[in-house]
C-alpha positions in Angstrom: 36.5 10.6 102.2 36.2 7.6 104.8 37.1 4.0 104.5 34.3 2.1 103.6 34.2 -1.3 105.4 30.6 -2.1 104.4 31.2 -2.3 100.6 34.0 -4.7 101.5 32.0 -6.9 104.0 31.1 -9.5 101.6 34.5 -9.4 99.1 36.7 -11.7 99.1 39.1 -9.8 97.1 39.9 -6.1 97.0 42.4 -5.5 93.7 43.7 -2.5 92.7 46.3 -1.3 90.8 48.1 2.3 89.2 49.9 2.7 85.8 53.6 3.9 86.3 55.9 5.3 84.2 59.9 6.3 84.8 60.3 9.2 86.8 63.2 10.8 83.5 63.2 9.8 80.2 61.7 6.0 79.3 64.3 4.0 80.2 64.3 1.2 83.0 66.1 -1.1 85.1 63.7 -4.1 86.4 64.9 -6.8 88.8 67.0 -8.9 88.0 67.7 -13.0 89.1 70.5 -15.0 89.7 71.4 -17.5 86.4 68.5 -15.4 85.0 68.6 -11.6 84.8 65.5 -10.2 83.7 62.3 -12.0 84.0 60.9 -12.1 80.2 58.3 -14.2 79.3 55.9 -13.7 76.2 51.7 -13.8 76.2 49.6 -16.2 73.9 48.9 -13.6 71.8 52.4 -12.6 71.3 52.5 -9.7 73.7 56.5 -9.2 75.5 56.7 -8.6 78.8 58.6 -8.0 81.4 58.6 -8.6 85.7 59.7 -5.3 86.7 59.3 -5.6 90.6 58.5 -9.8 92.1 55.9 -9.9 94.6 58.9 -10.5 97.1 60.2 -7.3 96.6 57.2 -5.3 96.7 55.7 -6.9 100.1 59.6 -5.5 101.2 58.4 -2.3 100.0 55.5 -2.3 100.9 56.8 -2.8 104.6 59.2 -0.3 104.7 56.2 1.8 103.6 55.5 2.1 107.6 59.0 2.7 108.7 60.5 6.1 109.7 65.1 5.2 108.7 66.1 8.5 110.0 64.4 7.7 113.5 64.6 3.4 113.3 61.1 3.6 114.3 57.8 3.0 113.3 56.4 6.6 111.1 55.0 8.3 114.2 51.1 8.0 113.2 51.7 4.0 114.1 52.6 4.2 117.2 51.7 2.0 119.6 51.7 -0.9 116.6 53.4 -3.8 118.0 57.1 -5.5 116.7 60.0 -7.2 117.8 63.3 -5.1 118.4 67.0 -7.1 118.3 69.0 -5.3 120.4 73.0 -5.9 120.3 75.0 -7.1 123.5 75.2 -3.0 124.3 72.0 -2.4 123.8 71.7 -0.8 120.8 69.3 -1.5 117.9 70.2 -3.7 115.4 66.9 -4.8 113.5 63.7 -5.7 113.9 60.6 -7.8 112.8 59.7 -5.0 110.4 63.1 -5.0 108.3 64.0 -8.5 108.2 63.7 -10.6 105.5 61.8 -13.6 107.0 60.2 -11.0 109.7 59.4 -13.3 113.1 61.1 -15.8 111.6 64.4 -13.9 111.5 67.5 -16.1 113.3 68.2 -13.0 114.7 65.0 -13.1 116.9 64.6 -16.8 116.7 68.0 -18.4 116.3 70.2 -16.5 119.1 70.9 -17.5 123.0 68.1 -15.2 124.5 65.2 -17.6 124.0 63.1 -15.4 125.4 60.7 -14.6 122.0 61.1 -18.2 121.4 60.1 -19.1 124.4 56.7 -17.1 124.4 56.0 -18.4 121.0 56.2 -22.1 121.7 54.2 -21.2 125.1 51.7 -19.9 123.1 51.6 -22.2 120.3 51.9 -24.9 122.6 47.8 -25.9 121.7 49.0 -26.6 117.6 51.3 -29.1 118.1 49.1 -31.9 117.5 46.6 -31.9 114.7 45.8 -29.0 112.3 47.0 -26.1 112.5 44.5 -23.8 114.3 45.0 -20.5 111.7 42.8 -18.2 113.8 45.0 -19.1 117.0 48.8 -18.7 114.9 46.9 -15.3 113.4 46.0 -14.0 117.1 49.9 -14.4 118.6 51.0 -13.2 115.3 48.6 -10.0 115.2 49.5 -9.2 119.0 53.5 -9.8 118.4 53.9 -7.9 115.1 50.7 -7.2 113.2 52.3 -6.2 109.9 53.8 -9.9 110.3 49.6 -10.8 109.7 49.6 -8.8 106.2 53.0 -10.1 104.5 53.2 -13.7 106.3 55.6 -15.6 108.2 56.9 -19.2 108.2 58.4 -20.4 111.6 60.0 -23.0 110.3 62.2 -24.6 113.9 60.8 -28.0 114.2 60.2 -27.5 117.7 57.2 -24.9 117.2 54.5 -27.2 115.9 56.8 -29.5 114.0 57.8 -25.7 111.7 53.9 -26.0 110.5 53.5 -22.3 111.7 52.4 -20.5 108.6 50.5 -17.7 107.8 50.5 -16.6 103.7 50.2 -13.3 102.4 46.9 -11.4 103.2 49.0 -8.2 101.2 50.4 -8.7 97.9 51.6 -7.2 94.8 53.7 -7.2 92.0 54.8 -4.5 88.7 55.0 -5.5 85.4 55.5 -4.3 81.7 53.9 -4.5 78.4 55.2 -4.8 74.9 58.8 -4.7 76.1 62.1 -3.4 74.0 65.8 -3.4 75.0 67.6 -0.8 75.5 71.1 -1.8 75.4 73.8 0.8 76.7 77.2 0.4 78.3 80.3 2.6 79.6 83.7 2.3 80.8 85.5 2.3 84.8 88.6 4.7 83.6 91.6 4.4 85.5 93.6 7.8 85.0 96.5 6.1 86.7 97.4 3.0 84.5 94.8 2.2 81.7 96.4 -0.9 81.0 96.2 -2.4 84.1 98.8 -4.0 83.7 102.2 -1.7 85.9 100.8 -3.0 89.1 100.5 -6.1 87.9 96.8 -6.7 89.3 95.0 -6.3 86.0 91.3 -6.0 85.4 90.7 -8.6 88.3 92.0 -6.6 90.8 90.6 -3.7 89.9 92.7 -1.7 87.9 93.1 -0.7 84.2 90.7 0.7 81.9 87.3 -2.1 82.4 84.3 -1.7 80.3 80.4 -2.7 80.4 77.7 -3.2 79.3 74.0 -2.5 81.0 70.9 -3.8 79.4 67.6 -2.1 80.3 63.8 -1.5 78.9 61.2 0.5 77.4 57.4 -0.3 77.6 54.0 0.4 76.4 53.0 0.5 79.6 54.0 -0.5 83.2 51.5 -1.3 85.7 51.4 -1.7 89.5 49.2 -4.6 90.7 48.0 -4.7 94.2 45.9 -7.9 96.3 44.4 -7.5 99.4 42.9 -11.5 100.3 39.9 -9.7 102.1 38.4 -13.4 102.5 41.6 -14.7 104.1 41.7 -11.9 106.4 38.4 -12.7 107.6 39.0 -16.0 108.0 41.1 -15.7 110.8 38.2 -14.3 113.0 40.5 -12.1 114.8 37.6 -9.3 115.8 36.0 -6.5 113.7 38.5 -3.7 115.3 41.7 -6.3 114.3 40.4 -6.5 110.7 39.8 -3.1 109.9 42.7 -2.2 111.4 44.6 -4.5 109.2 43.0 -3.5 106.3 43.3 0.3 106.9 47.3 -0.5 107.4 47.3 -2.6 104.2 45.4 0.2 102.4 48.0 2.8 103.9 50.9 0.8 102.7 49.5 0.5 98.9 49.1 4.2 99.1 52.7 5.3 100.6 54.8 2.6 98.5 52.7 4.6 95.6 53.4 7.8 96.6 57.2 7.5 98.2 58.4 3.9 97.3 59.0 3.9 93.6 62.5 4.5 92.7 63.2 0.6 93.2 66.6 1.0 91.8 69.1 3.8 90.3 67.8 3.0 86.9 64.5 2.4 87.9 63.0 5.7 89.0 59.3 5.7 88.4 56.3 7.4 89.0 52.3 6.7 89.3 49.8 8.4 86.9 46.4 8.6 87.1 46.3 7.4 90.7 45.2 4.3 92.3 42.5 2.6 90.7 40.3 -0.5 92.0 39.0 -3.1 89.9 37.2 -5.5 91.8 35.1 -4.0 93.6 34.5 -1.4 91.3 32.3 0.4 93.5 35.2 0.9 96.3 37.3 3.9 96.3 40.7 3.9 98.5 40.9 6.6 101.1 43.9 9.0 100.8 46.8 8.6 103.2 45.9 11.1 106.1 42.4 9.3 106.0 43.6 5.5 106.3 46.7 6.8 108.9 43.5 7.9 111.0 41.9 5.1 110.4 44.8 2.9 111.7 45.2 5.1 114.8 41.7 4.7 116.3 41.9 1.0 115.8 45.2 0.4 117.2 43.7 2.4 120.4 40.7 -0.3 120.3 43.1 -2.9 119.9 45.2 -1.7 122.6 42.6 -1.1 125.3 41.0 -4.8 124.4 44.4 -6.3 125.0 45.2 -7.5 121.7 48.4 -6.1 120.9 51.4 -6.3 122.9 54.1 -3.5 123.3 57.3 -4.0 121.5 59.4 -6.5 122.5 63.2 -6.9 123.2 65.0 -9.8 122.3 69.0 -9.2 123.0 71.5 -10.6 119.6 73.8 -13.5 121.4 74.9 -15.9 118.5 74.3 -19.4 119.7 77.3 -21.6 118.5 76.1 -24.6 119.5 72.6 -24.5 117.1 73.3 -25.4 113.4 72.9 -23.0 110.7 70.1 -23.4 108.6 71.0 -24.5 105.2 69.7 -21.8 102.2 66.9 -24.6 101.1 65.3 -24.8 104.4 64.4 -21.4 104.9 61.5 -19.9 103.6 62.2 -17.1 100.8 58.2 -16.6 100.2 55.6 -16.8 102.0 
C-alpha cells in the first residue's frame, strides 16, 4: 500500500488513534505530576478518567521513535536527515537536537561558548527581527537544521534571536488516555536483612536502612486509547515545497507507527500493547501505510530534499559551559511547545 498524498491535499487535519491495553494482566502505572500524581478528572456525564501518557511525553516518544540507542544515531533508513550533534571538549557525543528536551533550543547547543549554531541562526533569522514573525522563513532554517525539530516545535527563547519570538508549535501530536477508571491500590516492603530496625547504625529509615514500607497506587480501565494529530493545515502553511511536506508527513506517519509498534512500555508498570491496529478517523477514507512503506517514503524525499539543497548535513556544536551567561530561570524556558 502507498501513502496517499492526494486524499490529504485538502485536510486540514489527519487524526488517528489505536486502543491499548497492558502488555500482563490489567494493571497500570500512568504518569504522574509533581504536587499532583495522577491526572484524574471526571466527564459531564460522569465518566472517570484518567491521563495516562501527556502530550509532552508522547511527542518524546514519538521522537525517540527515529533514533537507533545502541548506535547514537539516527535508525539507518533516515539517513541523511539533518540534526545538531553536541560534542564534549574530546570530542565525543554527548547529545543532540533529537534527545533533548527543548531540541534547538537546548543550552547545550544554544547556551555554551562555541557560538557557532548560534551564530548561523541569528544570521539567518536576521530578516524576523522586526515585525511579524515570518513562519514560512523560521519553518525553512528549522526544516534544513533539524527537520524533526518542524514536527514537535521549538521555542528559541534568547532575546537576541528576534526578541525569543522564534516559535514554531507542534505540527505532530498526541496523547493516551483512560476510560471508566478504578484504583488499584498495592504496596510492599524494602527489607533490610541486616538490621530491620534501622536503628544499630543509627541512620534510620532516612538514611536508608531498616525495614521501609510502601505503598503504589495504580489503575484499571474500560478502555485505553492512543490519540494521534497531525496539523496537515499547519504544515502546509509554512509553504516549505511539495517534496518538504511529504516528507514531513511520511516521517510523522512513521513515528505514529513505530512509537505503536516499539514505544509502549512507558514505564515498569505501564507495559502496554495496541489492538486492532491504527485506525483514522478524520479522514475516514485514509488508510496509514505500514512502516517499511512510509520508511521508503521518507527516503526518496530526503534524497529530493538533499539534491534541492534544503537540508543541511549534521552539524557540530562543541559543549564549553559559558560562565559568564546567566542561567535561565525554570519559568523562562519553554516546557511545551
Amino acid at each position: 500500500m502507498s501513502l496517499d498524498y492526494a486524499k490529504l491535499a485538502k485536510e486540514p487535519r489527519l487524526l488517528m488513534e489505536a486502543e491499548l491495553k497492558p502488555l500482563q494482566g490489567h494493571r497500570f502505572q500512568p504518569t504522574g505530576f509533581a504536587d499532583l500524581g495522577p491526572a484524574r478528572y471526571t466527564l459531564a456525564d460522569g465518566t472517570e478518567m484518567l491521563l495516562v501518557e501527556s502530550a509532552q511525553s508522547v511527542a518524546n516518544r514519538m521522537e525517540l521513535a527515529s533514533w537507533d540507542e545502541a548506535n547514537d544515531n539516527l535508525i539507518s533508513e533516515l539517513n541523511g536527515l539533518p540534526y545538531i550533534q553536541v560534542v564534549s571538549q574530546d570530542k565525543k557525543p554527548l547529545t543532540n537536537s533529537v534527545l533533548e528536551a527543548h531540541r534547538i533550543n537546548s543550552p547545550y547547543i544554544l547556551g555554551g561558548k562555541d557560538k557557532s549554531v548560534f551564530d548561523v541562526l541569528k544570521k539567518e533569522a536576521a530578516g524576523l527581527t522586526v515585525g511579524p514573525v515570518k513562519l514560512k522563513q523560521l519553518a525553512q532554517i528549522i526544516f534544513k537544521y533539524d527537520a524533526n525539530a518542524v514536527l514537535h516545535g521549538v521555542f528559541l527563547a534568547d532575546s537576541e534571536l528576534a526578541g525569543g519570538r522564534l516559535r514554531l508549535s507542534r505540527v505532530l501530536s498526541g496523547f493516551i488516555e483512560a476510560t471508566s477508571v478504578k484504583v488499584a491500590e498495592s504496596g510492599g516492603v524494602k527489607n533490610d536483612r541486616v538490621d530491620p530496625s534501622g536503628k544499630a547504625f543509627g541512620g534510620g529509615s532516612d538514611s536508608g536502612f531498616g525495614n521501609v514500607p510502601y505503598h503504589r497506587t495504580e489503575f484499571t480501565a474500560a478502555t485505553i486509547t492512543a490519540y494521534f494529530n497531525l496539523d496537515l493545515a499547519l504544515l502546509r502553511g509554512y509553504g516549505l515545497g511539495d517534496d518538504a511536506t511529504k516528507l514531513l508527513i511520511a516521517l510523522a506517519l512513521f513515528k505514529v507507527r513505530r512509537f505503536l509498534s516499539v514505544g509502549l512500555r512507558l514505564r515498569t508498570a505501564c507495559d502496554l500493547e495496541a489492538v486492532g491496529g491504527l485506525k483514522v478517523t478524520r479522514p475516514s477514507a485514509f488508510t496509514v501505510p505500514e512502516e517499511t512503506v512510509l520508511l521508503s517514503e521518507c527516503q526518496a524525499y530526503i534524497a529530493a530534499c538533499k539534491e534541492a539543497g534544503l537540508l543541511a548535513d549534521i552539524t557540530t556544536v562543541e559543549w564549553k559551559p559559558d560562565t559568564k551567561k546567566k542561567a535561565a530561570k525554570p519559568d523562562e524556558q519553554e516546557v511545551d511547545q
